[in-house]
C-alpha positions as CSV (number, residue, x, y, z in Angstrom):
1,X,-116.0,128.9,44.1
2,X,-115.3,125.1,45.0
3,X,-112.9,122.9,42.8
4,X,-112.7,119.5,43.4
5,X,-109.8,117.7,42.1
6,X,-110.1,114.1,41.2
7,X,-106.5,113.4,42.1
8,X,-106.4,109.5,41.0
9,X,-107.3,110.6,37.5
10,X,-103.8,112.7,37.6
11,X,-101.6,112.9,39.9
12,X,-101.5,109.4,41.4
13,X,-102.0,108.0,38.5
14,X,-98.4,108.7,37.1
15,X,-96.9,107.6,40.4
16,X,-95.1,104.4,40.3
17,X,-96.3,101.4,42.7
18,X,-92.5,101.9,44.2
19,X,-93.5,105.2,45.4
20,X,-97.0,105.3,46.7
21,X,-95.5,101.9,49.0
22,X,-93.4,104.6,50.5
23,X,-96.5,105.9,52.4
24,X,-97.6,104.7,56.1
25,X,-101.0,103.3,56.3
26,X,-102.4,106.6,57.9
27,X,-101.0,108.6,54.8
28,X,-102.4,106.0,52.5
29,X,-105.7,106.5,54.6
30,X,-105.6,110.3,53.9
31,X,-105.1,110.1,50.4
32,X,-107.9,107.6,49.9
33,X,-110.5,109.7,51.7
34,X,-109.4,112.7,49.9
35,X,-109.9,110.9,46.3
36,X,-112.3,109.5,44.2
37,X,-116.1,109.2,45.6
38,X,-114.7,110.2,49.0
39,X,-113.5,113.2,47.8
40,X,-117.1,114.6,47.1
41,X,-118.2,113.7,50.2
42,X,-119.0,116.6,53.2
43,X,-115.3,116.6,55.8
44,X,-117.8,114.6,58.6
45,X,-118.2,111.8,56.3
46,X,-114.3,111.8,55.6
47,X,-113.3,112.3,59.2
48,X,-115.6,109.7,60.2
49,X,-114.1,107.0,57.5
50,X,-110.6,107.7,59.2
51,X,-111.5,107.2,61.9
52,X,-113.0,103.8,61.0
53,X,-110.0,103.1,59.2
54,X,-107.4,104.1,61.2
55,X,-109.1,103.4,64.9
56,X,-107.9,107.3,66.2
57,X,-109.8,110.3,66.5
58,X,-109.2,113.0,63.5
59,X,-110.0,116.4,63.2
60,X,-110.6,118.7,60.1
61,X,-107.1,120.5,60.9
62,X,-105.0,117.5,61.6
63,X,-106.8,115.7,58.4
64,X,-105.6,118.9,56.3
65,X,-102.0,119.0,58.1
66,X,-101.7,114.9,57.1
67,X,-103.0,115.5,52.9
68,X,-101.0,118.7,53.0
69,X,-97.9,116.9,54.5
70,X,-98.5,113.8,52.6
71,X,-98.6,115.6,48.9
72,X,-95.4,117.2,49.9
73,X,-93.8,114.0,50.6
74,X,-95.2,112.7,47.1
75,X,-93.7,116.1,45.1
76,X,-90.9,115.3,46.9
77,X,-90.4,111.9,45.8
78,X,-91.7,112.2,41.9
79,X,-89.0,115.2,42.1
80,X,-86.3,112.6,42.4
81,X,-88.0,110.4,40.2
82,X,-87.7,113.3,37.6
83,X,-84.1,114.2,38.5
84,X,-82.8,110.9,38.5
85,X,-84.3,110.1,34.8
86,X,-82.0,113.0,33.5
């Protein structure tokens, strides 16, 4: 069974604008295509937008190293959001 997540309607939503700046254009690229209407799409479609968007060749495994290395660094950073609040 397939879940898809729409992560702008959670996740990124409660991020602040300070921390989503943090991201390079190639991880803002990834999170995009793996969001919203993109995020239905079929992984051709998506790798083919990257490419577009980024001008360099992408693969399905270095698409889902970059989201799975770019949601890290966003745990990471609404971790020390959390921490420093307390």
């Amino acid at each position: 069974m397939k879940v898809n997540i729409d992560l702008k309607a959670g996740f990124l939503q409660s991020l602040k604008r300070e921390v989503l700046a943090t991201l390079t254009p190639e991880e803002r690229a990834v999170i995009e295509v793996s969001t919203g209407e993109m995020g239905n799409k079929p992984d051709a479609v998506k790798l083919g937008w990257l490419k577009m968007r980024t001008g360099e060749v992408w693969t399905k495994q270095r698409y889902t190293r970059a989201l799975k290395k770019t949601m890290d660094k966003l745990r990471a950073a609404v971790a020390r959001e959390a921490g420093g609040k307390q």
